[in-house]
N, C-alpha and C positions, 0 to 999 in steps of 0.2 A: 430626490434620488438621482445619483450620477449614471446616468447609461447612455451606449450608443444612442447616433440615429438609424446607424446598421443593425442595431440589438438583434432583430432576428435573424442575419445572417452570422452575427459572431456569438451567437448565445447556443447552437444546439452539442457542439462540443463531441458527438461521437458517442450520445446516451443513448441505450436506446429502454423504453419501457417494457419487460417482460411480466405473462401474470402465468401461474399455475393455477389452473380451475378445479378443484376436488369437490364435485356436485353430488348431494345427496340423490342414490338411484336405487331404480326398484329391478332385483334380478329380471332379467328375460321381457322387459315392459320396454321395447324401443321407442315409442311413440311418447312417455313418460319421460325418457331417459334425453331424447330428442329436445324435449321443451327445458327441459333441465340447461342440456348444453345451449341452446339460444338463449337463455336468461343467462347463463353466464360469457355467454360472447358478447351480450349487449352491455352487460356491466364494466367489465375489465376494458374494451375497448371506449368506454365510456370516461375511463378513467386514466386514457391513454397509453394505452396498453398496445405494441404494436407485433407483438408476437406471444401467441395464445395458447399453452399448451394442456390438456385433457387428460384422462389416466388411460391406462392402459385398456381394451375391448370396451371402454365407457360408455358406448353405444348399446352394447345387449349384456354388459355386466361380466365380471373376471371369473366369476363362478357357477358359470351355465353349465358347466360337465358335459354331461353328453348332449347336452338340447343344442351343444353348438352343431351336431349333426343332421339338425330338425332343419327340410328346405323353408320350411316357415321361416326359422328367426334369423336363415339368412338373407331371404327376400326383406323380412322387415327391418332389418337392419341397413337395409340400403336403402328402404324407402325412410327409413329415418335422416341417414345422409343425405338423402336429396333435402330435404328440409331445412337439415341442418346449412349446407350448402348456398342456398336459397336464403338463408337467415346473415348469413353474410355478405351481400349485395350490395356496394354503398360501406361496407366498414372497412377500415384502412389499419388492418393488419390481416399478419401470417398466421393460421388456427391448423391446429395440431388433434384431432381426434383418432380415438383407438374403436376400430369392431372387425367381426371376422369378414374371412372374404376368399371366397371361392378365384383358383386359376387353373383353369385344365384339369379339372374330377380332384384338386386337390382341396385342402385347405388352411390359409393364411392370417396369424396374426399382425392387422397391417394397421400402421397411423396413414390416415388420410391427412397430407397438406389441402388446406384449402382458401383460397383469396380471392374475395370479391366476387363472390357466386358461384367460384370455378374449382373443381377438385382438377390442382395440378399434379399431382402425385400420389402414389401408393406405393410405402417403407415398408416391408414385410420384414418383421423379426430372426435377427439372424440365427439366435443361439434356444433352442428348444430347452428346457430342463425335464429330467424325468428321473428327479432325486428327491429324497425327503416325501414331503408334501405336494410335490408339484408332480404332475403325469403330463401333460403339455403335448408330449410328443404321441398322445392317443388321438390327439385329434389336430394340430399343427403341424404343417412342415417348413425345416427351416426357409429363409428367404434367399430366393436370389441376390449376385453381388450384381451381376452386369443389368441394367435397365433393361426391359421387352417393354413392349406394350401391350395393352390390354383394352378392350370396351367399355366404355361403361357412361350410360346413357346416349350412344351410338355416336361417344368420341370415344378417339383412342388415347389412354392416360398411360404414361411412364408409367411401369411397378417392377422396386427393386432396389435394395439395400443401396448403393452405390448414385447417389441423388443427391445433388448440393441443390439450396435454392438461394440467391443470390438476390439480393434488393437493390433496384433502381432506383436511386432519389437518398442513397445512405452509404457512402463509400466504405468496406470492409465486412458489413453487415453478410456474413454466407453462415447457412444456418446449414447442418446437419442432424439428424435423426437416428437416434438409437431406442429399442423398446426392452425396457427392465432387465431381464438377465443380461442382454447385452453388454452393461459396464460392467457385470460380475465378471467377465471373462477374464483370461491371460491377453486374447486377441480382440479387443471390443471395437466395435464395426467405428469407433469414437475416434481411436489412434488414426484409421486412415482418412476419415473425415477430415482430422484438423491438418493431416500433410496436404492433404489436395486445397487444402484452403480454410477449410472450417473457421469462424472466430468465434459461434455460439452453435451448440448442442443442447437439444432437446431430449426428454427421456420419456415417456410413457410407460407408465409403470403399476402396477398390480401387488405391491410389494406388502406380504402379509407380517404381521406383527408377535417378535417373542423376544425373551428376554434380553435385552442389551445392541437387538438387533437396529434400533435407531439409531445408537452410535458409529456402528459400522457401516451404513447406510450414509451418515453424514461422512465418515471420512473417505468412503468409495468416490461420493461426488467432488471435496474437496481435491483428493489428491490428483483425481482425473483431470479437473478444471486446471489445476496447479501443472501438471504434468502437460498437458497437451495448450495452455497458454491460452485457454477459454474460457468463455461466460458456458454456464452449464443449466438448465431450467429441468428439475426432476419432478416431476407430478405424480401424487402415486393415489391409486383407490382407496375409498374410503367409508365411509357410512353409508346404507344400502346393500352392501355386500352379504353373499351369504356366509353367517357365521355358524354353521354345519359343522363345520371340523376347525375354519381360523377367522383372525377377526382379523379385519385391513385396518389399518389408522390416518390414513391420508397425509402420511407425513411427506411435504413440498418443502423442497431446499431450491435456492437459488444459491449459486456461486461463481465468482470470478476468480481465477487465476490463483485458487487454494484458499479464496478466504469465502465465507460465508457470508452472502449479502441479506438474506434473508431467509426464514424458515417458519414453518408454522406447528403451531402447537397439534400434536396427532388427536386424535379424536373425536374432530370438529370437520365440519362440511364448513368450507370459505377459500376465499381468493384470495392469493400469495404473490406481492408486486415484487420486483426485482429491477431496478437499474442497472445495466449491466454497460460498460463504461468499453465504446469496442473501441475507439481511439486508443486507446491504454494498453488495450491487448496486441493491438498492432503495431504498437513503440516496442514493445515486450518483445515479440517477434525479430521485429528490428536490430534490437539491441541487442540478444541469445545466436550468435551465428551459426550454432550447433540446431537449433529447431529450422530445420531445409524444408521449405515445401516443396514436396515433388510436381511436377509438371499434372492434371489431371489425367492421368491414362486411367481407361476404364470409368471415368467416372461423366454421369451427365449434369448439366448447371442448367436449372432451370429459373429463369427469370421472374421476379415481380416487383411491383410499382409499390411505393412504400415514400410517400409525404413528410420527408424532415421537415420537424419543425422543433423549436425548445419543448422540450423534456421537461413537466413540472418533476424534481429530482422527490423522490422519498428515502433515497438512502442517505445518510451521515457520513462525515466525512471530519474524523479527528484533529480538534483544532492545534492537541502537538503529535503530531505523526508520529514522533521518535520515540514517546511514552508512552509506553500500555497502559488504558485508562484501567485495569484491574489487576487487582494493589499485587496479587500472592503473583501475578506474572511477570508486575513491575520490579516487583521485590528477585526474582530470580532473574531476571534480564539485568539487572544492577548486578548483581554477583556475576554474572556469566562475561560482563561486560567489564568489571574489576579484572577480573582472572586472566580473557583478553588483556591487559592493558599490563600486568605485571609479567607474564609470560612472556610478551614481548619484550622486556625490560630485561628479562632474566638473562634470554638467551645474548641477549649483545651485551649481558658483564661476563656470561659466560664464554663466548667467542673472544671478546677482548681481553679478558684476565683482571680486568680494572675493579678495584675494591672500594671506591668511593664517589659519593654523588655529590654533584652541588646544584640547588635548587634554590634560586631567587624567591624568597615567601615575600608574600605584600601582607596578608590576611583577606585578601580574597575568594572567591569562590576558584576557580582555574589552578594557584600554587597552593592551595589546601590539596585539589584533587592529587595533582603531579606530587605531591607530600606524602600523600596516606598510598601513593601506587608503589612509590619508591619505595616504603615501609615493607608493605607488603613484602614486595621484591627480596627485599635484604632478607628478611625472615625467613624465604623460601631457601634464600640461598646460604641461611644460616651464617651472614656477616652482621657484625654485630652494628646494629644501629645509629651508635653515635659515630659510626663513617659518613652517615650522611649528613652534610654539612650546609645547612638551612640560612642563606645569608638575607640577613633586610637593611635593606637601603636607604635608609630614609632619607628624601629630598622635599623640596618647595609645599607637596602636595598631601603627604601625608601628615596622617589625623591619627589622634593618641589611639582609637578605638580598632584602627589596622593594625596599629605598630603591637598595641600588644597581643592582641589574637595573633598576629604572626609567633611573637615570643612564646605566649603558653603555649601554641598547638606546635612547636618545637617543642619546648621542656616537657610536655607531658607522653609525647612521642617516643622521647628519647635520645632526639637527634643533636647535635652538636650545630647551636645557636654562633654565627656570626655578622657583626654590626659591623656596616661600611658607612658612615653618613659620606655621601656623594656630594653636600652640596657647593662645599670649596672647591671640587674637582671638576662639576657643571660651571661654575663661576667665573674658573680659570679657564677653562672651554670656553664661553661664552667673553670673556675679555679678548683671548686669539684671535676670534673670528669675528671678532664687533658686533655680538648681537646685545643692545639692549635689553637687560633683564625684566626690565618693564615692560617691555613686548612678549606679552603672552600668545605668540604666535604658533604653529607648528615647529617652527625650528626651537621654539621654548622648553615646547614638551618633550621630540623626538630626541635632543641633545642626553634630556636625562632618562630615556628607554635606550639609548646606544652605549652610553655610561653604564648603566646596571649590567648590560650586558659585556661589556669589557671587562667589567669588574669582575664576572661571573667566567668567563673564560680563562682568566689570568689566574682566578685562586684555584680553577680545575688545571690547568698547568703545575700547580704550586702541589698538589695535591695528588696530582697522577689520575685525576677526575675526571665523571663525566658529566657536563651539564644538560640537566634533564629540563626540554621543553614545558613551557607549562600553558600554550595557549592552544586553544578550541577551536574546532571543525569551523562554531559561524561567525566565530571573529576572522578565518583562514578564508571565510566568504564573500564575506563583508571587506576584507584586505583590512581591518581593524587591528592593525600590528605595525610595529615601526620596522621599515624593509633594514636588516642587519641589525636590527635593536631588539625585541623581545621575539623579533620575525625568525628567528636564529640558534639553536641548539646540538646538542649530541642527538638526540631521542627527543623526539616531541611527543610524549606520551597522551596527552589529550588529541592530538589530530586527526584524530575519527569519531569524539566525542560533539554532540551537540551542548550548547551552553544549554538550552530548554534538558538534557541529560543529564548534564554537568550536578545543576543542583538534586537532581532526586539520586545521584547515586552518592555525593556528599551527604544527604538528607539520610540515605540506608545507609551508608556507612556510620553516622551517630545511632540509630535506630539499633544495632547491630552490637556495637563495639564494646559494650558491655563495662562502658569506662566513663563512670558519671561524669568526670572532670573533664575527658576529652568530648563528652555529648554536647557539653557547657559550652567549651570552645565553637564545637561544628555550630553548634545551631546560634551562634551570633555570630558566625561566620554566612551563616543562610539568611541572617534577616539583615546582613548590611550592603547596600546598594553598590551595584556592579562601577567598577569606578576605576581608569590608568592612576589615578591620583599624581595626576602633573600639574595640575593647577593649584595654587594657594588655595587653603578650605578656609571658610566663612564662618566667623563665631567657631571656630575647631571642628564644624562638619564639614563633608566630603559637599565641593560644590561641582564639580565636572559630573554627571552622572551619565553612563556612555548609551544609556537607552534612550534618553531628553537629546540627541543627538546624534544619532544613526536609526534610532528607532527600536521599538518593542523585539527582542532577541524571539516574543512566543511566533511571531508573524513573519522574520525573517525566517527563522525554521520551517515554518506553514511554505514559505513563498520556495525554499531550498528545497526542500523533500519533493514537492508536488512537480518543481521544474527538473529535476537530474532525477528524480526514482522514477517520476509517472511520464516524464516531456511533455507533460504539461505548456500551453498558452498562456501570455499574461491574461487575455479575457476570460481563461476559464478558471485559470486559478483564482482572479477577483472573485467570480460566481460563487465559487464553493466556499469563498473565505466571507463571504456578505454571510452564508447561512449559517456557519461555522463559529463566526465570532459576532454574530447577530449579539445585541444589548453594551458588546465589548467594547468594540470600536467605530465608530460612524463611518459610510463608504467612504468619503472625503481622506476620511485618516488612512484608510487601509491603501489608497490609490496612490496616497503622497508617499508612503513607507516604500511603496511596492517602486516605482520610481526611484528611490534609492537605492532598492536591492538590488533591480539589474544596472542600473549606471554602474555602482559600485564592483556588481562581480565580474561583470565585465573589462572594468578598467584596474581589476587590480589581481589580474592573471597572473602578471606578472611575477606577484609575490609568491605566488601557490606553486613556479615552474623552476622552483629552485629550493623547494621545502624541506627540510633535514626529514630522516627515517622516520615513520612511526607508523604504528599498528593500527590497521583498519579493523572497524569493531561491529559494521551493519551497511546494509545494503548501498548505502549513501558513502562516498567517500571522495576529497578532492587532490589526495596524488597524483602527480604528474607521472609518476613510474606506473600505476594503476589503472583506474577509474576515469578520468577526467584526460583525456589527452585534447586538452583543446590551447587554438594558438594564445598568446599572451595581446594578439592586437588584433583579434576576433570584434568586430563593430557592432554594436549595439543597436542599432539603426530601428530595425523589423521588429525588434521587439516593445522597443519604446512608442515606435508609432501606432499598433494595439493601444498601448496604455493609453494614448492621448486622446485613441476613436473613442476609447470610452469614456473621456473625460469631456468631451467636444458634445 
């Protein structure tokens, strides 16, 4: 195995471990309900768990009615927290428990924070409900925003909505508290948690169960998480409850930043882990200059000690980012993604008045796509097809099995097929300039990707055309393009497209198109290897293949997304990618690849900072006019030397 000798200092990456505890309870039984939660504080933090969250009054139960006015069950309720309290001595996390709690003749629905023996705060629920089902406000009042303090076992404890608790030993880590109605608001006590600094939110929650209300429930937490650029941990009551008039379901959601990390099946009394990734949330931040966090006014930050250390991960982490691994999502992300790419086409023939395309086809995967976008294009714009003027080249490198796929997925298109063989015009090029044609060097190849592209500019003159790009997001990555040779077009229509995209939206446009003869074409167009075809092929096959040589396009995508969408570390992105393409590629492989990704993106800035137009399609994108504004002689340095600690 390749790893640091620093491994524990560059492995914990900004994870941190959350669990939801939904404990089987017996109404109004504190001393029950008590043992309950210390078997599940010793589990979860067992299982490195470093913030603990509970359901909502889990202490003496969501549905004690009036007994919550009995001075019994609020004495016993506190004598359970002491226990409870006390059961946490020695464990190295943040525990979130719900029970009632008296402040000045009133009474309060409050989460107790508690760490390491010590109850450091009481959240008292801001938003009462007294609708439907719920009557709340018979026997709760809402909570204060500003901090007072309070007694309680003859210390004085913060109590009061407006409470950050901050971790010592986990840079970012500031947790705030909301109890169940709270997110239901328009004004949820969550919004100003996360301006004051919030990066993770807790819920406590009591949240009873009816038709369809699960869904709403999950999209309340996502959108919140999404919305306000946080991990969100919602724990909600469950089995035990009294089911008098409703039944609870303990449905626990974990979520980050609008996606769902984890969720548990309602019905079931168990512990719901959650990795919640607060490096990532704090990039997020970084990077959104419209999310301002306000200065803390009114608000207290209470401190605690919290032991980074690696994070055994139990979340997944999709080894092609840019494909939804489920099909009916991937399938309309492919169209939504098409429609992108021809719109944007549409509007600059419609702005320019120009009635005809020229399009370099090899029979690749990349001038199929730019083929079938133009298509589209023309169709929308009701010009008739054979404007678009489909030219192949053929030089040194290509193989009868490109040339004619390029030809038929012309003729069955419709498009207007043109044949330039290049190779007396490279020949003559290359006698000019004295390159021996026996030297299959880069000036070998580059002479005839600068060639096709002259060729392709001068019949769009000839023609009053425009020549449409036809290369990809991680060749524009990778600088996998000849600078002024295929590097160069009107509209680069693929430019926002990942190649790991590339083939599933060729894949659904065969799947789709409803045209046996052209399905024929696509789909031997998807089984022939990604290839410039500039070198002589071997026995009549493609002998250059550009992945035996820059490397696996699924892992440069992996290495792209993770570093410009997440800002991501080379050490952490290895980490995720060892688990991710675990059986695929040996560590070995995956460090040597990754090594050429950032040499490469780095050193070939240059190319991306002078890229013709083209439509950006997803969250990732590397226009210089856009997304990406970084310099062309940006050094590589910091980066590389990660890579190497963990080769070392």
């Amino acid at each position: 195995m390749v790893v640091s000798n620093s491994e524990e200092l560059h492995m914990k990456h900004g994870f941190v471990k959350t669990a939801a505890v939904t404990p089987k309870i017996k109404v109004a039984d504190t001393v029950y309900n008590g043992e309950q939660i210390c078997a599940g504080i010793k589990e979860a933090s067992g299982k490195g768990a470093k913030i603990i969250v509970f359901p909502e009054l889990c202490i003496s139960g969501y549905t004690c009615g009036d007994l919550f006015l009995q001075e019994r069950l609020l004495t016993a309720c506190k004598e359970a927290l002491i226990k409870v309290t006390e059961c946490t001595k020695d464990i190295d996390a943040l525990v979130f428990v719900g029970l009632p709690m008296e402040r000045e003749g009133k009474l309060y629905n409050v989460a107790a924070a508690i760490h390491d023996g010590e109850v450091l705060c009481f959240i008292p629920k801001a938003f009462i409900p007294a609708y439907g089902e719920f009557y709340e406000t018979r026997h709760f009042m809402p909570g204060n925003k500003e901090a007072v303090t309070i007694l309680f076992q003859g210390e004085t404890v913060p109590f009061g909505t407006n409470i950050l608790l901050e971790a010592e030993g986990m840079d970012g880590l500031v947790v705030g508290c909301e109890i169940c109605e709270d997110i239901w608001v328009p004004d949820a006590p969550g919004i100003s948690h996360a301006l004051a600094g919030a990066t993770l939110l807790v819920n406590l929650s009591a949240s009873n169960e009816t038709i369809g209300k699960d869904a709403y429930r999950e999209m309340l937490v996502k959108s919140s998480s999404a919305k306000l650029i946080a991990g969100y941990v919602y724990c909600s009551g469950g089995e035990g409850e009294s089911t008098q008039d409703l039944v609870f379901g303990g449905h626990d959601i974990i979520a980050e930043n609008g996606t769902v990390i984890a969720q548990s099946k309602r019905f079931e009394s168990q512990i719901l882990y959650g990795d919640i990734d607060i490096s990532r949330l704090r990039m997020e931040r970084r990077r959104m200059n419209t999310f301002a966090c306000d200065a803390r006014r009114g608000y207290l930050v209470l401190p605690f000690a919290i032991r980074e250390k690696e994070t055994e991960l139990t979340r997944t982490f999709p080894s092609m980012p840019f494909v939804p691994s489920d099909v009916s999502e991937r399938q309309r992300r492919c169209e939504e993604i098409l429609s992108i790419q021809s719109m944007g086409l549409k509007k600059r023939y419609e702005h320019t008045g120009c009635r005809k395309a020229v399009i370099g086809v090899s029979g690749g995967l990349d001038s199929t796509l730019a083929l079938l976008v133009t298509v589209r294009t023309f169709d929308m714009l009701k010009i008739e097809r054979k404007n678009i003027i489909a030219v192949t080249m053929p030089c040194f490198g290509t193989t009868d099995r490109t040339y004619d796929n390029a030809c038929k997925l012309t003729e069955v298109l419709g498009a207007t097929l043109k044949e330039v063989d290049i190779r007396e015009a490279v020949m003559t090029h290359f006698r000019d300039i004295g390159q021996n044609p026996e030297n299959h060097d880069v000036t070998y190849e580059n002479g005839q990707a600068r060639e096709r592209t002259q060729v392709l500019m001068d019949i769009a003159n000839q023609e009053n055309g425009m020549v449409i790009g036809t290369g990809d997001m991680s060749e524009l990555a990778l600088g996998w393009a000849t600078y002024n040779g295929d590097h160069m077009s009107m509209y680069g229509v693929n430019a926002g497209v990942p190649k790991t995209l590339v083939r599933h939206l060729v894949q659904y446009y065969a799947d789709t198109c409803k045209n046996h003869e052209l399905m024929q074409v696509l789909l031997d167009v998807l089984d022939t290897p990604v290839s410039p075809e500039l070198l002589p092929p071997v026995d009549g096959t493609i002998s250059q293949k550009t992945e035996d040589l820059v490397g696996p396009y699924e892992l440069h995508d992996f290495f792209l997304y993770y570093m410009l969408r997440c800002g991501f570390e080379p050490s952490k992105i290895y980490r995720i990618a060892r688990a991710s393409f675990a059986g695929q590629y040996e560590e070995e492989e995956i460090l040597k690849w990754m090594k050429i990704f950032y040499n490469r993106f780095f050193t070939q800035q240059f190319k991306r900072s002078c890229l013709p137009d083209g439509p950006k399609v997803g969250s990732v994108a590397l226009s210089p006019r856009g997304d990406l504004r970084m310099p062309s002689d940006a050094c590589v340095r910091i980066w590389m030397e990660q890579i190497e600690g963990i080769l070392a």
